[in-house]
Rosetta silent file (secondary structure, phi, psi, omega in degrees, C-alpha in Angstrom):
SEQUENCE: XXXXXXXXXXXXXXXXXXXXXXXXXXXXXXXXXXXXXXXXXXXXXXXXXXXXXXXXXXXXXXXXXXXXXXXXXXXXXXXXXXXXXXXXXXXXXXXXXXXXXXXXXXXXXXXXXXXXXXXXXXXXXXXXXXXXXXXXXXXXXXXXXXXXXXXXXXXXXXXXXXXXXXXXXXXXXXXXXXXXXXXXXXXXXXXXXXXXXXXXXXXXXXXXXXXXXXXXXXXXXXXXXXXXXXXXXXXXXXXXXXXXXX
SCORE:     score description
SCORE:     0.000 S_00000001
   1 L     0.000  -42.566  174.890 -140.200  -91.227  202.490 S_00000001
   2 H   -43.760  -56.735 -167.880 -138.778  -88.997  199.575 S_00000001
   3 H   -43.894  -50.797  179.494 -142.044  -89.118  197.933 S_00000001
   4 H   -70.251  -26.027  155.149 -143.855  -87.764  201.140 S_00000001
   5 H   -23.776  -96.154  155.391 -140.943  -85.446  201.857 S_00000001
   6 H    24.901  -57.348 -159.243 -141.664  -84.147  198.129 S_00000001
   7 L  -101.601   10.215  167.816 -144.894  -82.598  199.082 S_00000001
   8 L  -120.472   29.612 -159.618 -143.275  -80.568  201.977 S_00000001
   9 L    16.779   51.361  175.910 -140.531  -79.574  199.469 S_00000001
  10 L   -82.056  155.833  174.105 -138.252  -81.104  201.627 S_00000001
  11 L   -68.634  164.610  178.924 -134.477  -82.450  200.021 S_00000001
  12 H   -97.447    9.011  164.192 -134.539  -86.197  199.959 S_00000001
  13 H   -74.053  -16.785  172.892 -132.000  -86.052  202.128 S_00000001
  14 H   -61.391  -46.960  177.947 -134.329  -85.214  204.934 S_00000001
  15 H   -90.774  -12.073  168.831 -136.489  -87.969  204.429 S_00000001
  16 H   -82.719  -40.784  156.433 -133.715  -90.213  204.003 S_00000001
  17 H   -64.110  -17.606  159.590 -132.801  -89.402  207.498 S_00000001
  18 H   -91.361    7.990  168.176 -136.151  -89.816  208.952 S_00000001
  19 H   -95.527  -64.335 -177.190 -136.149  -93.276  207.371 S_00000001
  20 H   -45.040  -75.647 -130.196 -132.912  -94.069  209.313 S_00000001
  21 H   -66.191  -53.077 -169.376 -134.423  -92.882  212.627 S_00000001
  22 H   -67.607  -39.151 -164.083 -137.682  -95.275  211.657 S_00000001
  23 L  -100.339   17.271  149.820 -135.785  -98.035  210.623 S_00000001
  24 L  -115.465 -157.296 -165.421 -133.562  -97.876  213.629 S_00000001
  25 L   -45.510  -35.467  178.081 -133.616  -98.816  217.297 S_00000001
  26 L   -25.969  -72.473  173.906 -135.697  -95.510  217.814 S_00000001
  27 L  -111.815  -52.262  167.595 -138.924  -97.137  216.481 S_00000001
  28 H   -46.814  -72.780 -151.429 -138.336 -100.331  214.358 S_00000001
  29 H   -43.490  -26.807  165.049 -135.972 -101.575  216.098 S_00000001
  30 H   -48.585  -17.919 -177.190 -138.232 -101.941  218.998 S_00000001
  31 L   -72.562  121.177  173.425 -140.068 -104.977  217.123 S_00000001
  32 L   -46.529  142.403  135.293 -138.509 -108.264  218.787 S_00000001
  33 L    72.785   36.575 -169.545 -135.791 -109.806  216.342 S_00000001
  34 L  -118.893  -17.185  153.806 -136.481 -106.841  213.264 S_00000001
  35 L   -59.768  -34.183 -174.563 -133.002 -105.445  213.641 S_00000001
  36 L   -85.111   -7.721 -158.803 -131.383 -108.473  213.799 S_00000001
  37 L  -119.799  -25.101  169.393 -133.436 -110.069  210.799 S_00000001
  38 L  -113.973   -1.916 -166.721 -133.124 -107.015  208.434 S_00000001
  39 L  -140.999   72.448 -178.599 -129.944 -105.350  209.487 S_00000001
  40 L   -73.598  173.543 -165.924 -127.554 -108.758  211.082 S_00000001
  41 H   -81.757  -37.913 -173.801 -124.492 -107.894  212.713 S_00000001
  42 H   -93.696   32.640 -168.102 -122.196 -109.417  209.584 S_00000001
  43 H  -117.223  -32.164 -153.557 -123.932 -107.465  207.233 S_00000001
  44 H   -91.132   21.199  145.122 -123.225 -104.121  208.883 S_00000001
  45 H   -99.069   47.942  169.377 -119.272 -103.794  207.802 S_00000001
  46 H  -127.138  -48.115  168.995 -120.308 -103.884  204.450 S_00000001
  47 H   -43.117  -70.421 -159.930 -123.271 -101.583  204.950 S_00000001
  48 H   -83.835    5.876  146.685 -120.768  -98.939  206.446 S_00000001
  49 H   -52.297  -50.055 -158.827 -118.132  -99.874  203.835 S_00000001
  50 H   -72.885  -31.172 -164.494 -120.193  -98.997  200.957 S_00000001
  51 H   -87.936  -42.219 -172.679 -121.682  -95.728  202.793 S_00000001
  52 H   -49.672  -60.863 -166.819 -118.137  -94.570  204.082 S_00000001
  53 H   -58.991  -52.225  174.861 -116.820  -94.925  200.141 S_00000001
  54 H   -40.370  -69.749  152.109 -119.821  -92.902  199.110 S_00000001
  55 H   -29.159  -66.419 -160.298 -119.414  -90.216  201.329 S_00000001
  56 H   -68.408  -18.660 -172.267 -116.152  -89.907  200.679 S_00000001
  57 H   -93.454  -60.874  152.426 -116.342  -89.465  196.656 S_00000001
  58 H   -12.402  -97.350 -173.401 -119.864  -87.494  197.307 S_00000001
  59 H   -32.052  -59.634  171.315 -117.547  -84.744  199.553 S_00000001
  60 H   -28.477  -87.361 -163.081 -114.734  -84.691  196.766 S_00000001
  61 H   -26.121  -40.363 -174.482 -117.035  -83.876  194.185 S_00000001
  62 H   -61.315  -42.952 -172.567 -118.363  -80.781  196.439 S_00000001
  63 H   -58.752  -53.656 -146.912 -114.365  -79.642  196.713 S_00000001
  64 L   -98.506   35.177  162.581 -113.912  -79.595  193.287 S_00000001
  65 L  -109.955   -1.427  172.139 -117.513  -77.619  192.162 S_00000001
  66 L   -98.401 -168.293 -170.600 -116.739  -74.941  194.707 S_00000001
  67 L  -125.670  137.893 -166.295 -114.514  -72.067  193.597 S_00000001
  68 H   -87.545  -67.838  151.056 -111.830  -71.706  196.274 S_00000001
  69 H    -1.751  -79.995  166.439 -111.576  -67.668  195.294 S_00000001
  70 H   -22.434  -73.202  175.694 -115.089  -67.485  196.094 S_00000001
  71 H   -53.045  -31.041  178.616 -114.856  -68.921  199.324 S_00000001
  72 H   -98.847   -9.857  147.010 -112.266  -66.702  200.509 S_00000001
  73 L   -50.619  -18.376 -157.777 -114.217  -63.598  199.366 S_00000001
  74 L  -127.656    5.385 -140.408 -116.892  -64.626  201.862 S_00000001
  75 H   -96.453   -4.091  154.751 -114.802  -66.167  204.207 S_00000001
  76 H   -60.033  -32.240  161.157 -115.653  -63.112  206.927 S_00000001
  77 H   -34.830  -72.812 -151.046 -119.189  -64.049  206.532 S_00000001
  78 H   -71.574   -9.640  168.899 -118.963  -67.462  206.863 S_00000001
  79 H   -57.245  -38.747 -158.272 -116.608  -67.269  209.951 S_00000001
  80 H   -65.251  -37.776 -171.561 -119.179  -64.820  211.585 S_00000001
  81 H   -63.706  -26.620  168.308 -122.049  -67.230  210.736 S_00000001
  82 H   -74.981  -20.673  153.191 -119.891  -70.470  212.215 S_00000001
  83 H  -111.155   57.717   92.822 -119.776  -69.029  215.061 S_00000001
  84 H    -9.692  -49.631 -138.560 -122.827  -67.966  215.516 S_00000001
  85 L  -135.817   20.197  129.951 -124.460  -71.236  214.359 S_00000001
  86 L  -119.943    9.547  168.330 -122.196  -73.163  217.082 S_00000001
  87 L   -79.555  -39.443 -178.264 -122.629  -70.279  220.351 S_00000001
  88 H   -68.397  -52.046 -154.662 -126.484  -70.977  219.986 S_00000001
  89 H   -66.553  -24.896 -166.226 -126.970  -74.618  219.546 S_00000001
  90 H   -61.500  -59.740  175.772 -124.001  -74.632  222.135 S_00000001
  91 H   -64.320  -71.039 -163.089 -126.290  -72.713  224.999 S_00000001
  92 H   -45.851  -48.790 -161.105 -129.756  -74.252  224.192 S_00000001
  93 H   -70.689  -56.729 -156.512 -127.600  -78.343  224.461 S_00000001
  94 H   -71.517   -3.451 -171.361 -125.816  -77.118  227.883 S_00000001
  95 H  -103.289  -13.580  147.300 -129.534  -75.697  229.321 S_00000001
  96 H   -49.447  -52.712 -177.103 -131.152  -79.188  228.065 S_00000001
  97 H   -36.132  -62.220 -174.887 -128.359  -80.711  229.976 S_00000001
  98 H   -37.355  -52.329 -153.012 -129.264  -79.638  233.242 S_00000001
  99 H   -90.205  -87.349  179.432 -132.570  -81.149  233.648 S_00000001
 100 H    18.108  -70.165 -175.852 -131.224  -84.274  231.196 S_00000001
 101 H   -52.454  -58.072 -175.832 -128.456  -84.742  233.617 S_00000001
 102 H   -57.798  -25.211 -136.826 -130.545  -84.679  237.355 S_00000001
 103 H  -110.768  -76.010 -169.526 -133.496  -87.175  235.837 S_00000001
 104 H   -76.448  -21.686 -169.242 -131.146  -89.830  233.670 S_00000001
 105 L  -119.439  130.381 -148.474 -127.440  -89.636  234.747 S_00000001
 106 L   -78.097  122.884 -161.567 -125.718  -91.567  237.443 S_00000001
 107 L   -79.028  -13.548  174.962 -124.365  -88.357  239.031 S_00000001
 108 L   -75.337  -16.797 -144.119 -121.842  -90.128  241.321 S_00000001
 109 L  -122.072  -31.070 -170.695 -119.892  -91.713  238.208 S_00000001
 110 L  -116.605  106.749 -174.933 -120.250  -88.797  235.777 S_00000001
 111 L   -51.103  164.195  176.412 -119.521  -85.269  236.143 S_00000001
 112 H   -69.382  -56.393 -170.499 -121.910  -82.356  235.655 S_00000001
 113 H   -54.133  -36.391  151.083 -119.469  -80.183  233.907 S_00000001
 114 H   -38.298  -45.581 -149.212 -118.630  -83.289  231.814 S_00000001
 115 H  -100.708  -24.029  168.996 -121.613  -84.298  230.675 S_00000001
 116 H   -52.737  -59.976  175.630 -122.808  -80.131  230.166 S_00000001
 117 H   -74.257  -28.511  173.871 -119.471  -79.521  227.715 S_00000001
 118 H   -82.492  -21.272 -171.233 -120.517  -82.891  225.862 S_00000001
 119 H   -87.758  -21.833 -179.346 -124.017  -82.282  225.024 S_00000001
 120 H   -64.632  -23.919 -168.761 -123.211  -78.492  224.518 S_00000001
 121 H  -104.518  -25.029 -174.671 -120.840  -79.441  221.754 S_00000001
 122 H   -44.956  -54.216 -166.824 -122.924  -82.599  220.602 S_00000001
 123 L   -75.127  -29.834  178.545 -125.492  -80.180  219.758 S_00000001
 124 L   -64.630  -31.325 -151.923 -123.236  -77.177  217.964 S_00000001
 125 L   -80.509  106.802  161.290 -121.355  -79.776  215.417 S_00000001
 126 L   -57.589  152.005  173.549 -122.981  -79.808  212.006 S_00000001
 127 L   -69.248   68.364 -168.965 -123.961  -82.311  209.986 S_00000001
 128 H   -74.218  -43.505 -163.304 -121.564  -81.588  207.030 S_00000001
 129 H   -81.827   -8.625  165.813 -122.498  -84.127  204.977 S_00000001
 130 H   -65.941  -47.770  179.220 -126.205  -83.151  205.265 S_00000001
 131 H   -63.634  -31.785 -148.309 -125.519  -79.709  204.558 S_00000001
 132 H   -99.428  -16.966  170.504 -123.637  -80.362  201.342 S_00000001
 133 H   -99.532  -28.252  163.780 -127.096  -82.534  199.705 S_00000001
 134 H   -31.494  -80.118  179.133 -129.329  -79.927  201.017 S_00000001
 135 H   -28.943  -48.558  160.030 -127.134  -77.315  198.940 S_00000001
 136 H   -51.504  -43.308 -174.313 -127.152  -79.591  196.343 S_00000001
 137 H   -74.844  -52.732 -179.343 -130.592  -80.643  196.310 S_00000001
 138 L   -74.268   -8.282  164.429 -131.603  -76.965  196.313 S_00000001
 139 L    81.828   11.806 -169.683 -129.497  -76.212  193.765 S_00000001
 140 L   -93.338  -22.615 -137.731 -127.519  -73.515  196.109 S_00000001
 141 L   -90.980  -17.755  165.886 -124.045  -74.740  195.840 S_00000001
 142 L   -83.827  -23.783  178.098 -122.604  -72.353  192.756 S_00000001
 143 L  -111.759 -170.072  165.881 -123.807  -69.171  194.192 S_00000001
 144 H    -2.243 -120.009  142.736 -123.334  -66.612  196.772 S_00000001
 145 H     3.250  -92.538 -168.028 -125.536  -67.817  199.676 S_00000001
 146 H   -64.637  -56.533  160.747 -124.606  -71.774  199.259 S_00000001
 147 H   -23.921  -77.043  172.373 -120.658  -70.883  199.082 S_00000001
 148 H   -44.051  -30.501  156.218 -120.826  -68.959  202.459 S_00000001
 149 H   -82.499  -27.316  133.491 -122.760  -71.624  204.297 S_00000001
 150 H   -20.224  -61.451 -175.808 -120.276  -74.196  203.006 S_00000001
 151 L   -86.553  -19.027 -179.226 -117.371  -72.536  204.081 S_00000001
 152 H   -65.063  -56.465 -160.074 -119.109  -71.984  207.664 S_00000001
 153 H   -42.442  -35.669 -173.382 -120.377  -75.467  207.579 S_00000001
 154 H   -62.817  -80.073  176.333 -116.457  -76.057  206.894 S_00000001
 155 H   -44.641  -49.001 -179.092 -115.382  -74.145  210.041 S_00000001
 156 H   -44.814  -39.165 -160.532 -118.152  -75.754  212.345 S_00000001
 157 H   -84.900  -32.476 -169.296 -117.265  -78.899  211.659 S_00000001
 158 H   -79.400  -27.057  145.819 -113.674  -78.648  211.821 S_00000001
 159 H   -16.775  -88.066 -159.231 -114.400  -77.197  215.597 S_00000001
 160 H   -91.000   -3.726  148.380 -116.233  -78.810  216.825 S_00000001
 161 H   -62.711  -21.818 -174.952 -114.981  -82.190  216.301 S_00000001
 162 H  -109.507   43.099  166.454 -111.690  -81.314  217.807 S_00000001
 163 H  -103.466  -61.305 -159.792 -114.138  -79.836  220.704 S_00000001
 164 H   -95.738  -34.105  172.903 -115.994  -83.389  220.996 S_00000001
 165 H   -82.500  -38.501 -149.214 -112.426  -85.053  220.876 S_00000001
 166 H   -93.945  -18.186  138.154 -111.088  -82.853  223.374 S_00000001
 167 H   -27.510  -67.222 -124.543 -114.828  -83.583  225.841 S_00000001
 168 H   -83.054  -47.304  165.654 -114.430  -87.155  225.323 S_00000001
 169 H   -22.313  -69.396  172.880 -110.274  -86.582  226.429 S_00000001
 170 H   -31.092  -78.567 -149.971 -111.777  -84.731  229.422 S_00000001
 171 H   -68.646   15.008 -146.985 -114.460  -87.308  230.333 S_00000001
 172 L  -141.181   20.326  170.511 -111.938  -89.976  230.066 S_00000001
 173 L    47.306   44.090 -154.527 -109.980  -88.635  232.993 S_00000001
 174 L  -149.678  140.884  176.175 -107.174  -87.966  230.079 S_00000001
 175 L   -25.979 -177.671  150.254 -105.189  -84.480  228.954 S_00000001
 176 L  -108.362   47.503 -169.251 -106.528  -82.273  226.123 S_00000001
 177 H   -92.767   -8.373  167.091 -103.249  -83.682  224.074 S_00000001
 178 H   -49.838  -62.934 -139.759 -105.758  -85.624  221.796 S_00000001
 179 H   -86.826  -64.406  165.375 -107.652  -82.883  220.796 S_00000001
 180 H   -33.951  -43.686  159.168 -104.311  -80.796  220.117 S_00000001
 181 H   -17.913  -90.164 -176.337 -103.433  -84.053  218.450 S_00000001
 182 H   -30.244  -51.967 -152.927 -106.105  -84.340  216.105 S_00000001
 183 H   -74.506  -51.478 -175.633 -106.136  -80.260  215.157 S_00000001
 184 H   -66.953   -1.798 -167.494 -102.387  -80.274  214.623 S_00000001
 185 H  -100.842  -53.578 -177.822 -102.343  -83.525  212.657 S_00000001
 186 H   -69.594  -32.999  174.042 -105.211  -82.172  210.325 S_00000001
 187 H   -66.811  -65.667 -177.193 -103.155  -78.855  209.067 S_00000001
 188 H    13.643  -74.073  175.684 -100.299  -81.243  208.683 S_00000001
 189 H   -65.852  -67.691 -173.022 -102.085  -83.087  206.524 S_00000001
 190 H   -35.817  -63.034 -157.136 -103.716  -79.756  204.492 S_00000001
 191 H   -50.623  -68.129  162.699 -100.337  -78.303  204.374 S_00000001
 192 H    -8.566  -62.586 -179.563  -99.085  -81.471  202.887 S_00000001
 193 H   -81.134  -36.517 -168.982 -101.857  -81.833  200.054 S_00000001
 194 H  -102.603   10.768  168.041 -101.958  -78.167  199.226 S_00000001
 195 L  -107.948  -91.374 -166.260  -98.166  -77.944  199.126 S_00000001
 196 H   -75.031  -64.964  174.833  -95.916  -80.663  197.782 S_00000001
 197 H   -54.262  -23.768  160.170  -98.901  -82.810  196.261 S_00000001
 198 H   -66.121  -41.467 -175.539 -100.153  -79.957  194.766 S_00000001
 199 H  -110.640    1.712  141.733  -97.831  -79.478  192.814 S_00000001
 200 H   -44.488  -62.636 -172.833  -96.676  -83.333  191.986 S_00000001
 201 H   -67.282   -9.477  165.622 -100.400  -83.169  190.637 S_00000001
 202 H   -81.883  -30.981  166.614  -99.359  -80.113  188.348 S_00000001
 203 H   -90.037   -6.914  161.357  -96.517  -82.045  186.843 S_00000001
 204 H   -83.497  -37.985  164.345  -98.525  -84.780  186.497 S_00000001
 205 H   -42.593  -46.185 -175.660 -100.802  -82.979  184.432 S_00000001
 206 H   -88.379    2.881 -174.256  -98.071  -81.996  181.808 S_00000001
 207 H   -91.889  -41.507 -179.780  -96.461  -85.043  181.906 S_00000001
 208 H   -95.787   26.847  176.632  -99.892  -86.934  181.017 S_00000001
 209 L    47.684   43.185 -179.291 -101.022  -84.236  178.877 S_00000001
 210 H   -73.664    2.393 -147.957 -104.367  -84.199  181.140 S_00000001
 211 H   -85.998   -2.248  171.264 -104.703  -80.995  180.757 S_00000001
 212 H  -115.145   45.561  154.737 -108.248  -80.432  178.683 S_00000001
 213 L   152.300  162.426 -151.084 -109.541  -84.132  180.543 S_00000001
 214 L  -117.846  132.678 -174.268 -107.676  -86.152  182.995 S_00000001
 215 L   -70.178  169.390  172.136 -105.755  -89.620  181.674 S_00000001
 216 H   -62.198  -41.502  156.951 -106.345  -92.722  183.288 S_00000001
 217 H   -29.738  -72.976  179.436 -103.011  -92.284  185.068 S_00000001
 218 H   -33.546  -55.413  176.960 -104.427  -89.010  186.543 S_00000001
 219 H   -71.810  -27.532  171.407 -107.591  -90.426  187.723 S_00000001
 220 H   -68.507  -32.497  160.545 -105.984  -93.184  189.402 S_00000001
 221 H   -53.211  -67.185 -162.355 -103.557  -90.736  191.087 S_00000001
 222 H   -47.582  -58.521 -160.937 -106.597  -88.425  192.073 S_00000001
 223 H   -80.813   -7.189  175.591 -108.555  -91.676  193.558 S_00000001
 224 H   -97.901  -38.309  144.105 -105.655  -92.887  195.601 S_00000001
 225 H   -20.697  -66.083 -162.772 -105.148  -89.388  197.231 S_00000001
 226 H   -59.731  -60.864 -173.921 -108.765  -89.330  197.780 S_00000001
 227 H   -58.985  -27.345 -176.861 -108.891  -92.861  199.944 S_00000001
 228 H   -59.498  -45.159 -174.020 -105.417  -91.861  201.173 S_00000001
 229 H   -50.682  -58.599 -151.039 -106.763  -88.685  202.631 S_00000001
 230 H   -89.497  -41.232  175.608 -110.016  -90.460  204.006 S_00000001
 231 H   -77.590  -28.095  167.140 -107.641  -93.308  205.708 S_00000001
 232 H   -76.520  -32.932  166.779 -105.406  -90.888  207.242 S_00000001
 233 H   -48.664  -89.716  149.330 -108.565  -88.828  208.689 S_00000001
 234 H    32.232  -83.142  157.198 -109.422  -91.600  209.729 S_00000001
 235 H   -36.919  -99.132 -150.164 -106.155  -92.309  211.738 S_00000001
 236 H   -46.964  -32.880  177.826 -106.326  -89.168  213.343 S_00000001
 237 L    97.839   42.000 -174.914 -110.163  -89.574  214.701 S_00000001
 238 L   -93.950  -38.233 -165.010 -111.676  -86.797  211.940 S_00000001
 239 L   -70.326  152.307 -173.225 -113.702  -89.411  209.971 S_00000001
 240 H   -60.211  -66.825  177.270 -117.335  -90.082  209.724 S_00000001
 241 H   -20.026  -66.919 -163.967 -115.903  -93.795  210.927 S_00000001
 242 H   -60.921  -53.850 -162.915 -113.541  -92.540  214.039 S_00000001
 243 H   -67.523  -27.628 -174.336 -116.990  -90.675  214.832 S_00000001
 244 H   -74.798  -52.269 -163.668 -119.344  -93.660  215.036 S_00000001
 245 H   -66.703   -9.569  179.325 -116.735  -96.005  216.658 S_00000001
 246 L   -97.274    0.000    0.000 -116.155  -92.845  219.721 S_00000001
C-alpha cells in the first residue's frame, strides 16, 4: 500500500490506514472465517499491546522535537485554526446525521439530539496521532506551518474528547460529571508533570551529571514517567485504549 501511496505522494501513513480499513471487517473481513484465521481473538491483546507502546514512545518523541517557545508564539493561530477545523467538520457530521439517523436508527430507543451531538463531535476530533506522521513524513514538524498545526491538532483533540466523553455521559442517561471529570483530572495531571516533576527531573540531571546525554538512571526515570503518564490517561478515559474500549 505504501508503495502505491508513493506514486500519489501520499505519507505512508495514509496507506497504512487504508490497509487497516481493507484488512478489516469493512472489506476483508467479509470473507467467511479471514478475520478469525489471520487476526484470532487471543492474538489481539498483544496486537494492541505492542501498538499502544508504540504510540506512546512515537508521541514522546514529537514533545521533545517541538520547541515549546515556538508553540506559544503561534499559539493565537493555532487556537483560531482548532476551532475552525472542529465548527466545520462539527456542522457537515450533525447535517449527515439527519438523514443517517431517519434511514438506520431505532428512533424510539435513541434520541435525535443524542445521536446529532455524537456524530457532530465524532466527526470534529482529530486524528492526533495521524497528524503527527503526516508532519513527520513531510518533513513539517521543525518549522512554522507544522508547529501551528500541532499545537491546534493539540487543542482539537484535547476538546473534543472531553466533548465525546461528555455525549457518551449524555447518551447514557448520566450527568456531564465525567466529562468535567476527565478535563479536570487531565490539568491535574499537566500541572503535576510540569511542576513538581519538572523539577525532580532538573535535580536529577545534576545529580547524574546527565547534563550533555542522559545516564541510564535518567532514561529509566524518563521511561517510567512516560508509561506512568500513558497509564494514568488511561485511568481517566484520555487514551487511545479508553477510546477503543468506549
Amino acid at each position: 500500500m505504501g508503495y502505491v501511496f508513493s506514486f500519489a505522494r501520499q505519507p505512508k501513513v495514509i496507506a497504512e490506514v487504508v490497509g487497516g480499513v481493507i484488512l478489516g471487517p469493512t472489506v476483508m473481513g467479509r470473507i467467511p472465517n479471514f478475520s478469525d484465521s489471520i487476526f484470532p481473538k487471543p492474538s489481539m491483546s498483544n496486537l494492541n499491546l505492542v501498538a499502544n507502546v508504540g504510540l506512546i514512545l512515537f508521541l514522546f518523541l514529537i514533545g521533545v522535537e517541538v520547541d515549546p517557545q515556538t508553540m506559544k508564539k503561534n499559539g493565537r493561530n493555532a487556537a483560531l485554526i482548532s476551532l475552525v477545523g472542529m465548527i466545520l467538520p462539527f456542522g457537515l457530521g450533525a447535517a449527515v446525521a439527519v438523514p443517517l439517523y431517519h434511514r438506520y436508527v431505532d428512533e424510539e430507543t435513541t434520541s435525535f439530539g443524542h445521536f446529532l451531538l455524537f456524530v457532530g463531535v465524532a466527526m470534529a476530533i482529530t486524528a492526533f496521532p495521524v497528524l503527527c506522521r503526516i508532519l513527520t513524513a513531510t518533513k513539517l514538524l521543525d518549522n512554522r506551518v507544522g508547529v501551528i498545526v500541532l499545537a491546534a491538532g493539540v487543542g482539537n483533540d484535547v476538546v473534543g474528547w472531553v466533548l465525546l466523553a461528555l455525549t457518551l455521559a449524555l447518551v447514557n442517561s448520566k450527568s456531564g460529571g465525567s466529562a468535567a471529570y476527565i478535563l479536570l483530572a487531565a490539568v491535574g495531571w499537566s500541572i503535576f508533570l510540569l511542576w513538581p516533576v519538572k523539577k525532580a527531573f532538573r535535580w536529577l540531571v545534576q545529580k547524574t551529571g546527565s547534563q550533555n546525554g542522559p545516564s541510564p538512571l535518567m532514561m529509566v526515570a524518563t521511561f517510567v514517567m512516560i508509561f506512568t503518564s500513558a497509564f494514568f490517561t488511561g485511568i481517566i478515559g484520555m487514551s487511545l485504549s479508553a477510546r477503543i474500549e468506549h
